[in-house]
KELUMDO-556474 format. One record per residue: residue number from 1; x, y, z of N, C-alpha, C in turn; residue in one letter. Coordinates in steps of 0.1 Angstrom, whole numbers. Example, Ala and Ser with C-alpha at 12.3 -4.5 7.8 and 13.67 -1.06 7.14 Angstrom:
! residues 2
+-----+-------+-------+-------+-------+-------+-------+-------+-------+-------+------+
: pos :  n_xx :  n_yy :  n_zz : ca_xx : ca_yy : ca_zz :  c_xx :  c_yy :  c_zz : code :
+-----+-------+-------+-------+-------+-------+-------+-------+-------+-------+------+
:   1 :   132 :   -57 :    78 :   123 :   -45 :    78 :   132 :   -33 :    78 :    a :
:   2 :   128 :   -22 :    71 :   137 :   -11 :    71 :   129 :     0 :    79 :    s :
+-----+-------+-------+-------+-------+-------+-------+-------+-------+-------+------+
END
This chain:
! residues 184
+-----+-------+-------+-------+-------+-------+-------+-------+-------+-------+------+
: pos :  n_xx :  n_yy :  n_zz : ca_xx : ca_yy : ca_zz :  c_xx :  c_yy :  c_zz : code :
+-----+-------+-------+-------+-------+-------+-------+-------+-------+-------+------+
:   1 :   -73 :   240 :   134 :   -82 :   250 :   140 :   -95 :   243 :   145 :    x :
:   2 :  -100 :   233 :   143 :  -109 :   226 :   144 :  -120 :   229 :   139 :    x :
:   3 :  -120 :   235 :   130 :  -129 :   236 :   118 :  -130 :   225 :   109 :    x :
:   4 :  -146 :   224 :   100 :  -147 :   216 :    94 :  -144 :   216 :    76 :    x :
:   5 :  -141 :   216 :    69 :  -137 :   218 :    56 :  -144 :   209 :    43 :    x :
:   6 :  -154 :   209 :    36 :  -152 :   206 :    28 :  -146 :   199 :    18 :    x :
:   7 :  -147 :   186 :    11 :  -139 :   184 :     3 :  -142 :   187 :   -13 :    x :
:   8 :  -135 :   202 :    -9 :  -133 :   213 :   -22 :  -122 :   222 :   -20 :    x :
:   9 :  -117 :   220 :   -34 :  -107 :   231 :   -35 :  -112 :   247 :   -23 :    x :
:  10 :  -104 :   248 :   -16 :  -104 :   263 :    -5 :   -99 :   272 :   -13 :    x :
:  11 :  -108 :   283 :   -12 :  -107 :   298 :   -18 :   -93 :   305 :   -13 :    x :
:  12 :   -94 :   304 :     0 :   -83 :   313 :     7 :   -66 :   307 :     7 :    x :
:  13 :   -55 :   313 :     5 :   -49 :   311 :     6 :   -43 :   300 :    22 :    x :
:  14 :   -43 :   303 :    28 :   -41 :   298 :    44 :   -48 :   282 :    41 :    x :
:  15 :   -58 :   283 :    36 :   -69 :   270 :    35 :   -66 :   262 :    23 :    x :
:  16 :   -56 :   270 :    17 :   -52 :   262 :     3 :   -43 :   252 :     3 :    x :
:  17 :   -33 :   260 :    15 :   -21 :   253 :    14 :   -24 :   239 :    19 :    x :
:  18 :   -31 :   241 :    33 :   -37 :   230 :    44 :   -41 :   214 :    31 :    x :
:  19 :   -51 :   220 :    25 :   -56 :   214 :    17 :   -50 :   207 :    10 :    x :
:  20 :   -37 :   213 :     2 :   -27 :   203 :    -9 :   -21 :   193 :     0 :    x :
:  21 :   -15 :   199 :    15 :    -8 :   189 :    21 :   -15 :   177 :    21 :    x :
:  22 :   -31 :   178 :    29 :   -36 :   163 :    26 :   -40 :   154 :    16 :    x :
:  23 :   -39 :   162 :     3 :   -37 :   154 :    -6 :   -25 :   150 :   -13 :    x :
:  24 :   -18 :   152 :    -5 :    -3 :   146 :    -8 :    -2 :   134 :     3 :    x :
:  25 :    -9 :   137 :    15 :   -11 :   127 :    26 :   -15 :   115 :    19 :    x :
:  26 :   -26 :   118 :    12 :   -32 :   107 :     3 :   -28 :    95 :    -3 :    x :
:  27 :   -15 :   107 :   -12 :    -8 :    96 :   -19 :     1 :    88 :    -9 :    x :
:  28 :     6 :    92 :     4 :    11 :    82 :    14 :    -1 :    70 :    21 :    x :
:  29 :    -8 :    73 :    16 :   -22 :    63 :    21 :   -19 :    53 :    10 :    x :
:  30 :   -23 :    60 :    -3 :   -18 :    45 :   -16 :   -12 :    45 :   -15 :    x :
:  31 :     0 :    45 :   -15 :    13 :    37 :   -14 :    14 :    28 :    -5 :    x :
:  32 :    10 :    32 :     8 :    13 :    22 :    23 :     0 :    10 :    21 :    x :
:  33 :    -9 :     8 :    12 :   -20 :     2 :    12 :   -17 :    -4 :   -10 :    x :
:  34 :    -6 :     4 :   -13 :    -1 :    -8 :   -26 :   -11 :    -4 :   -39 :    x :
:  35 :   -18 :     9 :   -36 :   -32 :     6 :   -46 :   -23 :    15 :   -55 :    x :
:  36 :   -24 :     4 :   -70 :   -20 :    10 :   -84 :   -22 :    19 :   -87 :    x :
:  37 :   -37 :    15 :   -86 :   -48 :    23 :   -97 :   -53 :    38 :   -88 :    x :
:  38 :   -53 :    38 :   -75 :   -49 :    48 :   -69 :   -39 :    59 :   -76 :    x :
:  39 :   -29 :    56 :   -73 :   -19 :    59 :   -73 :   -20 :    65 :   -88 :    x :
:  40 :   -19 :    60 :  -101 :   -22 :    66 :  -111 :   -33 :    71 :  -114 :    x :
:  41 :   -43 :    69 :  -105 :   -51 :    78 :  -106 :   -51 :    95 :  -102 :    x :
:  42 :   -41 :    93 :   -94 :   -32 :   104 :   -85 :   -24 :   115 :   -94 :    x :
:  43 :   -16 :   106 :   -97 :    -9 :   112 :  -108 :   -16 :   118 :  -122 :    x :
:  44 :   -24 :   107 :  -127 :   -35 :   125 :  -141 :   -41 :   128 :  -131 :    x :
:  45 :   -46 :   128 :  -122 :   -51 :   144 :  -116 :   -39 :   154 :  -113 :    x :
:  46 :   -28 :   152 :  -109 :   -17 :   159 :  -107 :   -13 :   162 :  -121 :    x :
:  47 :   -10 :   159 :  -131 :   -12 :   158 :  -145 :   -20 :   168 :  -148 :    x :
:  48 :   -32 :   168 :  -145 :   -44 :   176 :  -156 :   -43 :   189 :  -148 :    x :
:  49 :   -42 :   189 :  -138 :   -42 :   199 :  -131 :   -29 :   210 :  -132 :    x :
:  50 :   -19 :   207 :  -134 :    -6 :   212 :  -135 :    -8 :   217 :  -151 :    x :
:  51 :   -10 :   208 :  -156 :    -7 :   211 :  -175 :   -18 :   229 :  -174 :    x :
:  52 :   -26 :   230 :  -170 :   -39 :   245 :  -166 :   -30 :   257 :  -163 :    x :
:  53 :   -22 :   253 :  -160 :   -10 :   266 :  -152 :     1 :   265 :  -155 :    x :
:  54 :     9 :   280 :  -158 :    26 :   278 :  -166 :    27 :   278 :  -141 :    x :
:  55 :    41 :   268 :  -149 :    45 :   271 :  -134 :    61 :   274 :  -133 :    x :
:  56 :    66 :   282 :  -124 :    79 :   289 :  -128 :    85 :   277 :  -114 :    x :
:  57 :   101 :   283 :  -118 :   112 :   273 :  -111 :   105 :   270 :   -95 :    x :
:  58 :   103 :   282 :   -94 :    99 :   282 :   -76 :    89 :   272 :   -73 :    x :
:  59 :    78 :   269 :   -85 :    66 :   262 :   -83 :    68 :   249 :   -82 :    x :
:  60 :    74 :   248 :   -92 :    79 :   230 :   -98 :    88 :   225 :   -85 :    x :
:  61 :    97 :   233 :   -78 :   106 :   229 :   -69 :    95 :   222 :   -55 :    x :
:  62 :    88 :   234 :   -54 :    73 :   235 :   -42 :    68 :   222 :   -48 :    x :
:  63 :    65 :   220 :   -54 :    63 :   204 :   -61 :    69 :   195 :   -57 :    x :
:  64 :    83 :   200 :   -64 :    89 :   180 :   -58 :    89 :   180 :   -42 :    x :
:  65 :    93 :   190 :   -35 :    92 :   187 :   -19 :    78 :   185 :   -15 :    x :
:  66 :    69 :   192 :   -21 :    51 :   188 :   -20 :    55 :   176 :   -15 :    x :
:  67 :    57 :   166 :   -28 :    54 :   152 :   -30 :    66 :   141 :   -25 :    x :
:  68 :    78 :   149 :   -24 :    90 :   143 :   -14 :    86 :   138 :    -3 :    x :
:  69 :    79 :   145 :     7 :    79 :   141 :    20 :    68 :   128 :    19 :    x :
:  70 :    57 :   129 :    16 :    48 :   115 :    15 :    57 :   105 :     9 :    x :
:  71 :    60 :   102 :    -4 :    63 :    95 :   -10 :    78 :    90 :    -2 :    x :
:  72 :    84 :    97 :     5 :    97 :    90 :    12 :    89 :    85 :    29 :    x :
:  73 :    82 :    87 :    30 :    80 :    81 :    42 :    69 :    71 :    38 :    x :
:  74 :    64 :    67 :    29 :    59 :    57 :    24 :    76 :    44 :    19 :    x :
:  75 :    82 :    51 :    11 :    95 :    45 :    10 :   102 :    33 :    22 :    x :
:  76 :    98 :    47 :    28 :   109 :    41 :    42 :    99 :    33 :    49 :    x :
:  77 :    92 :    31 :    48 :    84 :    22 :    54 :    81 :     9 :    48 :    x :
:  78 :    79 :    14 :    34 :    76 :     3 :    29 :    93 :    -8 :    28 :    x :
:  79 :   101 :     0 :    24 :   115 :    -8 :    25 :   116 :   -11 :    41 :    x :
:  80 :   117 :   -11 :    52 :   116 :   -11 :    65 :   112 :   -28 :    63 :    x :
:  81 :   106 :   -37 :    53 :    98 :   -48 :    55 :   109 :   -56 :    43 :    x :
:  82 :   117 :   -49 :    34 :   123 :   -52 :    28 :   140 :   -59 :    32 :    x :
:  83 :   145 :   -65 :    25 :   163 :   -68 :    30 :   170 :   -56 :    26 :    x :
:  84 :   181 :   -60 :    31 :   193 :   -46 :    27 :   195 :   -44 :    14 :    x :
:  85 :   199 :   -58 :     5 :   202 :   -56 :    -9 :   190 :   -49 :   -18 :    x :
:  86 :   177 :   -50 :   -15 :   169 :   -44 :   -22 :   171 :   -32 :   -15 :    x :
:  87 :   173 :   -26 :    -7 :   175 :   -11 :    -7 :   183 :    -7 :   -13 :    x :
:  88 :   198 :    -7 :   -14 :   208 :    -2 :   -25 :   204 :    -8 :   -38 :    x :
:  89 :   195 :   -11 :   -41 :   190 :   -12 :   -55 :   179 :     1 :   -60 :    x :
:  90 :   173 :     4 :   -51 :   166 :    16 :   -51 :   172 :    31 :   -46 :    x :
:  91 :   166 :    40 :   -55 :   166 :    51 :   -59 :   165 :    62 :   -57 :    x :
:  92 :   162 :    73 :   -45 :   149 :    82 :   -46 :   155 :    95 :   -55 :    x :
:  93 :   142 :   100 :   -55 :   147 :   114 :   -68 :   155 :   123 :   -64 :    x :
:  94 :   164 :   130 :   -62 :   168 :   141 :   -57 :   167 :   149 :   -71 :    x :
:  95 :   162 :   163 :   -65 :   158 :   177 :   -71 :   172 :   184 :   -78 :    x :
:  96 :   170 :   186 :   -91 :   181 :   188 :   -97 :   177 :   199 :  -101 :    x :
:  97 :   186 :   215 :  -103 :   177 :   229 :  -109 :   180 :   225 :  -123 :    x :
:  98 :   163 :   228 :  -130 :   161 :   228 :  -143 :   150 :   213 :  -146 :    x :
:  99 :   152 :   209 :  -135 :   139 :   198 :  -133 :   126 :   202 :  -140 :    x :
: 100 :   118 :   195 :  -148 :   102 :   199 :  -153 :    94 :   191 :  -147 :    x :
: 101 :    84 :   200 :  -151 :    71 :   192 :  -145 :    70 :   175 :  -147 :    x :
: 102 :    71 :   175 :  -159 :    72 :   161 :  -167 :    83 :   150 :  -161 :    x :
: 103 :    91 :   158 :  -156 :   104 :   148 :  -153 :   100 :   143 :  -134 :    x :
: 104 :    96 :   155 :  -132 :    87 :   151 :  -116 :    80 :   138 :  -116 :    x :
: 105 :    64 :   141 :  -125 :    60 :   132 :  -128 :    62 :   118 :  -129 :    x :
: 106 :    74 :   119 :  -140 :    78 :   109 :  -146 :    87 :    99 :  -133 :    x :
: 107 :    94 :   106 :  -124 :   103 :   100 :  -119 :    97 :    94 :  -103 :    x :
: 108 :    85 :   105 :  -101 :    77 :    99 :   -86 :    65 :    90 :   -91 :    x :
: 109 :    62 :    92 :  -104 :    54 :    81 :  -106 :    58 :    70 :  -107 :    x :
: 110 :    71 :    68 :  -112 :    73 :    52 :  -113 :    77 :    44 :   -99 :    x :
: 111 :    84 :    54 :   -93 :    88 :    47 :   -82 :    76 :    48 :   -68 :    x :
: 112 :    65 :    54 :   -72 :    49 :    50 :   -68 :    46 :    40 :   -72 :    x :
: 113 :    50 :    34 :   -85 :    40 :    23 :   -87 :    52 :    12 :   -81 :    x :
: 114 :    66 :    11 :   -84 :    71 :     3 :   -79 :    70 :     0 :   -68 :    x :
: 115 :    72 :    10 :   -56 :    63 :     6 :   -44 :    51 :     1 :   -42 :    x :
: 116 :    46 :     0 :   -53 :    33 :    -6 :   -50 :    30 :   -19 :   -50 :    x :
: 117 :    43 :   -18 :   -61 :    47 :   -36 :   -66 :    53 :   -41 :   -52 :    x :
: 118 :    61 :   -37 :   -46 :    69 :   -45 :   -33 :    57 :   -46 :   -22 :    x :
: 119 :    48 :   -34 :   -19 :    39 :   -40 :   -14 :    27 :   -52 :   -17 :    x :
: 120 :    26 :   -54 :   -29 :    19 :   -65 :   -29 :    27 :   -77 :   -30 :    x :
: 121 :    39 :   -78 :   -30 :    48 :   -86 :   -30 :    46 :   -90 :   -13 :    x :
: 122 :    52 :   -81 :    -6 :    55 :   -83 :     6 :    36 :   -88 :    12 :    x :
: 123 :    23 :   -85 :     6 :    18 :   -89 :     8 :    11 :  -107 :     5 :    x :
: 124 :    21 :  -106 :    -6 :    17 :  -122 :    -9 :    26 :  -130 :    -1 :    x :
: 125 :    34 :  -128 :     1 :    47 :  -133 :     9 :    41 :  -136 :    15 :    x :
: 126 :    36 :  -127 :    27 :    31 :  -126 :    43 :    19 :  -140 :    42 :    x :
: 127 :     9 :  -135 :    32 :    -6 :  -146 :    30 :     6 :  -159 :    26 :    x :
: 128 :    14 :  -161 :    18 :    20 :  -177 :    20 :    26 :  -181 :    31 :    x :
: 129 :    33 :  -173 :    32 :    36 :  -179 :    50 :    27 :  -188 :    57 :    x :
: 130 :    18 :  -175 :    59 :     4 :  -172 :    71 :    -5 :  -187 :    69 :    x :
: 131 :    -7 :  -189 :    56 :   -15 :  -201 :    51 :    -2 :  -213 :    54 :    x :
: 132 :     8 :  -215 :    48 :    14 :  -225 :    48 :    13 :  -226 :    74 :    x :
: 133 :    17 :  -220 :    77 :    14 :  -218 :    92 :     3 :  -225 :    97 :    x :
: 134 :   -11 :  -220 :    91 :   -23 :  -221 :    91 :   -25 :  -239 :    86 :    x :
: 135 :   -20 :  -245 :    79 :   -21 :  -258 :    75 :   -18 :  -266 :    83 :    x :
: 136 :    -5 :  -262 :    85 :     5 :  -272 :    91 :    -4 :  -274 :   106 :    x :
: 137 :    -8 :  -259 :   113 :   -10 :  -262 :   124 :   -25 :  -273 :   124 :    x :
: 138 :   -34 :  -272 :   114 :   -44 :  -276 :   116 :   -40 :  -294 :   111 :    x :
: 139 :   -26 :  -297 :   104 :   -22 :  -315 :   104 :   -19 :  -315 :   117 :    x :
: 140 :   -12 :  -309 :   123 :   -11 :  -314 :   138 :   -19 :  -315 :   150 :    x :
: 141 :   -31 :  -305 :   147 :   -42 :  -307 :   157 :   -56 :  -316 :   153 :    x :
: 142 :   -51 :  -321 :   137 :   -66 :  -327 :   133 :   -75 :  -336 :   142 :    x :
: 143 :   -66 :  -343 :   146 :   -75 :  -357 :   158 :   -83 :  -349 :   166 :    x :
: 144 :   -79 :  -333 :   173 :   -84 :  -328 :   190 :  -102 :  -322 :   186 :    x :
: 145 :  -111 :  -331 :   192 :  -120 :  -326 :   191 :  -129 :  -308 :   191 :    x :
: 146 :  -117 :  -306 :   197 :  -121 :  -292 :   202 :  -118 :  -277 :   186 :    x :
: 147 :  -112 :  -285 :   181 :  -105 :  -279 :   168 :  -117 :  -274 :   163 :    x :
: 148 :  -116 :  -261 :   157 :  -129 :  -254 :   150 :  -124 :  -244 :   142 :    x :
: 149 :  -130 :  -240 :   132 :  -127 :  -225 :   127 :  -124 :  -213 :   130 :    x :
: 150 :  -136 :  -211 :   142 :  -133 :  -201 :   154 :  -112 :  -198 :   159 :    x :
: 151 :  -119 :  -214 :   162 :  -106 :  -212 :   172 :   -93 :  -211 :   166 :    x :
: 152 :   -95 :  -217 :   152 :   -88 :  -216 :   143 :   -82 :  -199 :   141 :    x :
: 153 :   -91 :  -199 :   134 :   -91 :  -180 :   131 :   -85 :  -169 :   145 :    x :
: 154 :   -92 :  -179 :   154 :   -86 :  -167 :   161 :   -70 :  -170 :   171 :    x :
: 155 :   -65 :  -182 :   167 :   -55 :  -185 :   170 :   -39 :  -176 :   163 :    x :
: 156 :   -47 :  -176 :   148 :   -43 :  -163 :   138 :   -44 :  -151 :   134 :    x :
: 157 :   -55 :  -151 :   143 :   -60 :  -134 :   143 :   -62 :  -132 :   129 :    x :
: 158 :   -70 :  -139 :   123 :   -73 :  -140 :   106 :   -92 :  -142 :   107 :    x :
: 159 :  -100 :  -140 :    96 :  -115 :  -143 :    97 :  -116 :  -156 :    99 :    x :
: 160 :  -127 :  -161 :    99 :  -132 :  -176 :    94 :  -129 :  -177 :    79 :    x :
: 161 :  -136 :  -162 :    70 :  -135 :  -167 :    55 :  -124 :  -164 :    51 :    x :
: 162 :  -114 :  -163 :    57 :   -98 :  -158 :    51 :   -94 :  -172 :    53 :    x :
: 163 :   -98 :  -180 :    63 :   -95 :  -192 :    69 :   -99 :  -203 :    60 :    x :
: 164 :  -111 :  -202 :    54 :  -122 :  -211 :    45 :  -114 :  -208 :    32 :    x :
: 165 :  -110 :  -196 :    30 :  -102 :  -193 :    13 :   -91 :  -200 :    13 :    x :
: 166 :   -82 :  -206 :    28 :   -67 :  -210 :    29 :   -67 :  -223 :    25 :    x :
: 167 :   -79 :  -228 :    30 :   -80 :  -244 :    33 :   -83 :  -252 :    18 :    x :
: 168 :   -95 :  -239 :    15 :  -101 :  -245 :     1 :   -87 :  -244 :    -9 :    x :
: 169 :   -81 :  -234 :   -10 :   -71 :  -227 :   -26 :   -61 :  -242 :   -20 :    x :
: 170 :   -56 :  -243 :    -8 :   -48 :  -251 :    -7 :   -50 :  -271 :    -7 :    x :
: 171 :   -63 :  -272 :    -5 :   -67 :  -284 :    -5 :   -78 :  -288 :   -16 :    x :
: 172 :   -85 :  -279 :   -22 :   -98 :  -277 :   -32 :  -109 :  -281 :   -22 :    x :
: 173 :  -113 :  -283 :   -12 :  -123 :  -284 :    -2 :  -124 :  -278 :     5 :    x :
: 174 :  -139 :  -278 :    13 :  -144 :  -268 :    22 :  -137 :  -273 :    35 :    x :
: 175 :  -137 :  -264 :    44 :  -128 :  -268 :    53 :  -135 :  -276 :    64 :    x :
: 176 :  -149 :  -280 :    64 :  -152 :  -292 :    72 :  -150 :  -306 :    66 :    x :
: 177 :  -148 :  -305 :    50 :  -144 :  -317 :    46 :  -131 :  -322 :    43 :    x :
: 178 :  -120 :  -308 :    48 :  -106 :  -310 :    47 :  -102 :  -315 :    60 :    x :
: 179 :  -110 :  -313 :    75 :  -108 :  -316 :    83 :  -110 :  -334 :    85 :    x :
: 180 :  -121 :  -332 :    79 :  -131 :  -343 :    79 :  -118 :  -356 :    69 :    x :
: 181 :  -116 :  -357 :    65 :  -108 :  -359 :    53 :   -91 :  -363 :    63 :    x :
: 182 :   -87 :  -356 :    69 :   -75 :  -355 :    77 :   -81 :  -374 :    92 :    x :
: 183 :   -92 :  -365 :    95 :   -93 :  -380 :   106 :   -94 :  -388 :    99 :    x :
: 184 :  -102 :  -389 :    83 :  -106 :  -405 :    82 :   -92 :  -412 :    82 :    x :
+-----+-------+-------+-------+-------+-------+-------+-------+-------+-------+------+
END
């Protein structure tokens, strides 16, 4: 509508619904960005908040699809980066009548945090690569005067100090004395 909202629970029905969806949005934000502590932070608020209200079959079902659509399109994305055998090893929940609150919980929380785990997996992966890349290229250009951090960094589309943390963890030196160090 292009209205501005608040971030507070909305009085009106119409404004309510709007509202849950982006905080289900949310939880596809942590998951695609791997944050734990997010994520179960997510869940006792969805916890504390649920345990306040009896909620009948209709509600708990409105739940698991609530939380179905984020959490599978975080899924699929996040396995998208994964091989084939890790997908037939995973899971997703399908809605079974007589499902509880607790078993919701129980079954999209874990497999939130386990995505959370492949994403920092696939993010360490990516940083060894990137650095082992980053090394190699800078043994083969050590002699060329022109060689700099700049040009470095931006050769990888990475900072300078992402560049200064690769060189140091990898060599224990700063990176004008790992350079430095390469010509003598």
């Amino acid at each position: 509508s292009g209205e501005i909202y608040p971030y507070a629970a909305p009085q009106t029905a119409a404004l309510k619904s709007t509202f849950e969806s982006v905080k289900y949005q949310y939880c596809y934000d942590l998951l695609i960005r791997g944050d734990k502590a997010g994520i179960a932070a997510f869940f006792d608020d969805l916890d504390k908040r649920l345990r306040r209200r009896a909620c009948g079959d209709q509600e708990i079902m409105q739940l698991f699809f609530s939380l179905r659509e984020p959490v599978y399109n975080a899924y699929v994305q996040i396995l998208s980066n994964e091989n084939a055998e890790t997908q037939n090893l995973m899971a997703f929940p399908e809605y079974l009548p007589g499902y509880t609150l607790e078993q919701i919980q129980k079954d999209y929380s874990s497999l939130c945090l386990f995505l959370c785990d492949m994403v920092e997996r696939n993010r360490k992966n990516y940083n060894d690569a990137n650095s082992r890349k980053i090394l190699l290229y800078i043994q083969e250009r050590f002699s060329d005067p022109e060689l700099t951090a700049v040009r470095i960094a931006e050769e990888f589309l990475v900072s300078e100090k992402y560049l200064y943390g690769v060189v140091k963890e990898a060599s224990g030196k700063t990176f004008c004395k790992y350079i430095e160090g390469l010509r003598m």
